[in-house]
N, C-alpha and C positions, 0 to 999 in steps of 0.2 A: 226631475231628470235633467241631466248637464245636454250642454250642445254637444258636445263629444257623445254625447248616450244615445241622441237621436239619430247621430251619421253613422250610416254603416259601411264597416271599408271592409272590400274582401281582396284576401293575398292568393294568388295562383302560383303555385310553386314555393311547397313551403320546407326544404330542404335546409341548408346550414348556414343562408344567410336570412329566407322564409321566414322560418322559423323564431328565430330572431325577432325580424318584424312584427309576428305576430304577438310576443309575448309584449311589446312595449304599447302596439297599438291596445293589449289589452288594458293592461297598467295606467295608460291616457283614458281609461271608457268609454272605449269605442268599440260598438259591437262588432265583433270581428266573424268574416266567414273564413274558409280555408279550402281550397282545391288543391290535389294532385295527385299525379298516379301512380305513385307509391302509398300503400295500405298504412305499411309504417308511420311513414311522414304525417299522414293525415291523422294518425292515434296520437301523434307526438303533438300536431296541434291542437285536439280536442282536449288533452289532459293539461292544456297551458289556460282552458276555457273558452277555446271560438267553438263555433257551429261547422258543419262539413259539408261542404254541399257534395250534391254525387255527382255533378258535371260542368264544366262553364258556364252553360249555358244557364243552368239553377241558382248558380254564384249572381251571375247578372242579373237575373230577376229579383235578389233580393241585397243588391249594395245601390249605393253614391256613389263610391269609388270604388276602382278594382285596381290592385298594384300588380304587376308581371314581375314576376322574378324567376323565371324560367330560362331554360339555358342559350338559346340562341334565335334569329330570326326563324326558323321552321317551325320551333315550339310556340311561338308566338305566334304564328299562321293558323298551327293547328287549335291553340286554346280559341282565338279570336273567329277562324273562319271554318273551321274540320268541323266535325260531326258533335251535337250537341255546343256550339262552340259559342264565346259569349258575345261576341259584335252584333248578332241579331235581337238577342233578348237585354240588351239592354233598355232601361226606360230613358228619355230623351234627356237630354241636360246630364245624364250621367258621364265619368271620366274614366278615361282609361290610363294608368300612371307607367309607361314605361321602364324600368329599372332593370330591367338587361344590358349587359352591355353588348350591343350591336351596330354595325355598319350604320351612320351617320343617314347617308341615302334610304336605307330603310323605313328610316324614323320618317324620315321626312313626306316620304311616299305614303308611310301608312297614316297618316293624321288627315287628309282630304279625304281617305277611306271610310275612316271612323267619323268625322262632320258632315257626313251623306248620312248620316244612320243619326244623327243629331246627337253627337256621342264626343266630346273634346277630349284630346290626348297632351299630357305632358309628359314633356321626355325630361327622365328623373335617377341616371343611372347612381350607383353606388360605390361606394368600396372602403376599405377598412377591414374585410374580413368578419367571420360569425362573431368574436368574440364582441366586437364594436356593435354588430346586429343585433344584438344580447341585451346590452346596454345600453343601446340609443346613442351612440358615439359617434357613429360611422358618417364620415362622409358624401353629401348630396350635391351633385352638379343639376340644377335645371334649367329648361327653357322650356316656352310655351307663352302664351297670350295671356297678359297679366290679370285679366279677368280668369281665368281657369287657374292660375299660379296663388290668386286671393284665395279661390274658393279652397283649395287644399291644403290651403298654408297651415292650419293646424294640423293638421295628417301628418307634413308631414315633418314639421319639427318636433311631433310626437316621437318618429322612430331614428332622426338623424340630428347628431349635435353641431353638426359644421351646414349649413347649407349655402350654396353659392348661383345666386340667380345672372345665368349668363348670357339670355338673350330669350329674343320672344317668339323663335323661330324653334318648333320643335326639328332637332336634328342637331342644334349648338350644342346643346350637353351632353349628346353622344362622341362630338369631335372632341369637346376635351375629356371625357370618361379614356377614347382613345389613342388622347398624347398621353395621356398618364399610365397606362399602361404598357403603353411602349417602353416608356421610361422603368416599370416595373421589373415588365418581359428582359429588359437590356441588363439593370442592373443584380436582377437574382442570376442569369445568365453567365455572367462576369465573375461574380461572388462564386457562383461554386465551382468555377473553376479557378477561382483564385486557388480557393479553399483545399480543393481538389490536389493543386499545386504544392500546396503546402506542405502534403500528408505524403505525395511522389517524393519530395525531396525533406524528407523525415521530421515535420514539424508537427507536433501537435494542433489537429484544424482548431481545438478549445484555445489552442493559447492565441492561437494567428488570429482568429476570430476577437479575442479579447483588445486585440493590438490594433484591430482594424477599426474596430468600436471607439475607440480612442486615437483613431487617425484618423487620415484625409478620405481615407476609401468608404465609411461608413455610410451604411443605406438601410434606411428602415426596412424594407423587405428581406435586405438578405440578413438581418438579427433576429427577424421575429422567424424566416424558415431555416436557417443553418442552426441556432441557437435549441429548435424542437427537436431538429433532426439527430443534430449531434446527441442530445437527450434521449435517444431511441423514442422519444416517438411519431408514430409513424401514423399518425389518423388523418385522415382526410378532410382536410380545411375548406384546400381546393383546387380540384384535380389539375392534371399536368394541361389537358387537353384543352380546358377553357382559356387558360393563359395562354395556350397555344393559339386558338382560334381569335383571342383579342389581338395578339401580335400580327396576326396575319392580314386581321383586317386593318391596323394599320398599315401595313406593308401595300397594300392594297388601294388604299387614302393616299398615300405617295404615290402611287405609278398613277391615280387619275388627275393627280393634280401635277404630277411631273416635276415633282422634287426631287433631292439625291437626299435618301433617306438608306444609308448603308447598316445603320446599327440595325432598322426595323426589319428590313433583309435579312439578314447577320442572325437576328436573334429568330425569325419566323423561322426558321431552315434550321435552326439549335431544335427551336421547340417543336418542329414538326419531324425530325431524328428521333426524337427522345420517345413522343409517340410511336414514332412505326417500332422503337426497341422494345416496345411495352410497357412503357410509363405514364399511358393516357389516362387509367384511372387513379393510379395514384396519388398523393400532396405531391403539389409543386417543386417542396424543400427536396424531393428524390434527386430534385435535379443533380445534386450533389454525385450524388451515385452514379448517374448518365455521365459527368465526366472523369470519375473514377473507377469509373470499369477499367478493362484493358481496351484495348483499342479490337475492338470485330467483337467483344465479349456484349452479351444483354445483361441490363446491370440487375441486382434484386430487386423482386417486385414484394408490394406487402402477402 
């Protein structure tokens, strides 16, 4: 048996970037569990070959490590502290890996939580999207206390090919998971209304888009969602709402720190429009549609 075969990491939340994880952590041999509250989800990960548990709290009593990739700081309250939830039944020396992306101050608050319970947290957010999740590509920002960052270090170069160790304070790789996506938020924001612009004043967005990719404006976000979108298709990566709620927590990171942050403004108030028109569950790349509506019109939903 590999050392990989004796550690067992369970993923909570194993949806479109989940998912993902799990099939790599399989791939490295490492016994994998799976939680979450979708029936689907959890078939999708038993047919990749991890185990199911039936609630957090059964996931914690049989890992080393638990990775969160659930959607926001509530969901992670409720896996961790709500009913059946895993922070109690964990066994001591166990970690809890963060990989949501969530308000900085949260991270931070919750790691003193989880070291009362003899339990270490590393904040380990992600991004790159499912296909990179798939693949073990995706990019990994951590922090955490270098003894907890050794003990996981094969975990988690198992499921991410870029890793970037930023500090030993859990809560540093949340602030830059949310410069980066500010940066995201701003520039797919930009993009599709360039794009948007293009097609107002009768340009092909294919051709504009081609021209853009080969000019100064080019952004890996807006080629890899106008580039789908314009292809019809329209599946869901990852919704409009989350990039919403990443932006806003940066928007949020500025006003407590009292910078003049106007893009992160600018764009939380795009992405939190786009939601109230009913774009929250749809791919992000929709946004195109949100500035190609008419103006009072709600743009198509899938």
């Amino acid at each position: 048996m590999t050392a990989a075969e004796r550690l067992a990491v369970g993923v909570i939340g194993v949806g479109a970037m989940g998912s993902g994880v799990v099939g790599s952590l399989l791939r490295a041999g490492f016994r994998t569990v799976a939680r979450d509250i979708r029936p689907d989800a959890e078939r999708q990960a038993f047919a990749l070959g991890a185990s199911v548990a039936p609630s957090p709290a059964a996931l914690a009593r049989d890992v080393d490590v638990a990775i969160l990739l659930v959607v926001d700081d509530g969901q992670i309250d409720e896996v961790l502290f709500g009913v059946d939830g895993a922070a109690a039944a964990f066994a001591r020396g166990a970690t809890v890996v963060v990989s949501s992306t969530v308000d900085p101050l949260y991270v931070r608050a919750l790691a003193p939580q989880l070291a009362a319970r003899g339990v270490a947290l590393l904040d380990a957010p992600v991004s790159g999207g499912p296909a990179r999740a798939a693949d073990a590509t995706m990019t990994m920002m951590v922090s955490g206390i270098p003894a907890t960052r050794a003990r996981c270090a094969r975990v988690l170069a198992s499921i991410a090919g870029r890793l970037f160790e930023v500090g030993d304070a859990p809560g540093d790789a949340a602030t830059f998971k949310i410069v980066n996506n500010l940066l995201a938020a701003a520039n797919l924001a930009a993009g599709a209304e360039a794009l948007a612009l293009a097609a107002k004043a009768g340009i092909d967005p294919r051709r504009a888009l081609d021209v853009v990719e080969a000019s100064s404006g080019a952004s890996w976000i807006v080629t890899d969602r106008m580039r789908r979108l314009l292809a019809g298709d329209r599946g869901v990566r990852a919704a409009t709402k989350i990039l919403a709620k990443d932006v806003a927590i940066a928007a949020a990171l500025a006003d407590r720190l009292g910078t003049n942050a106007p893009f992160a403004r600018t764009a939380a108030q795009i992405f939190r429009d786009a939601v109230e028109a009913g774009l929250a569950e749809t791919d992000d790349a929709t946004m195109l549609e949100f500035f190609a509506a008419p103006d009072g019109a709600t743009p198509r939903r899938a």
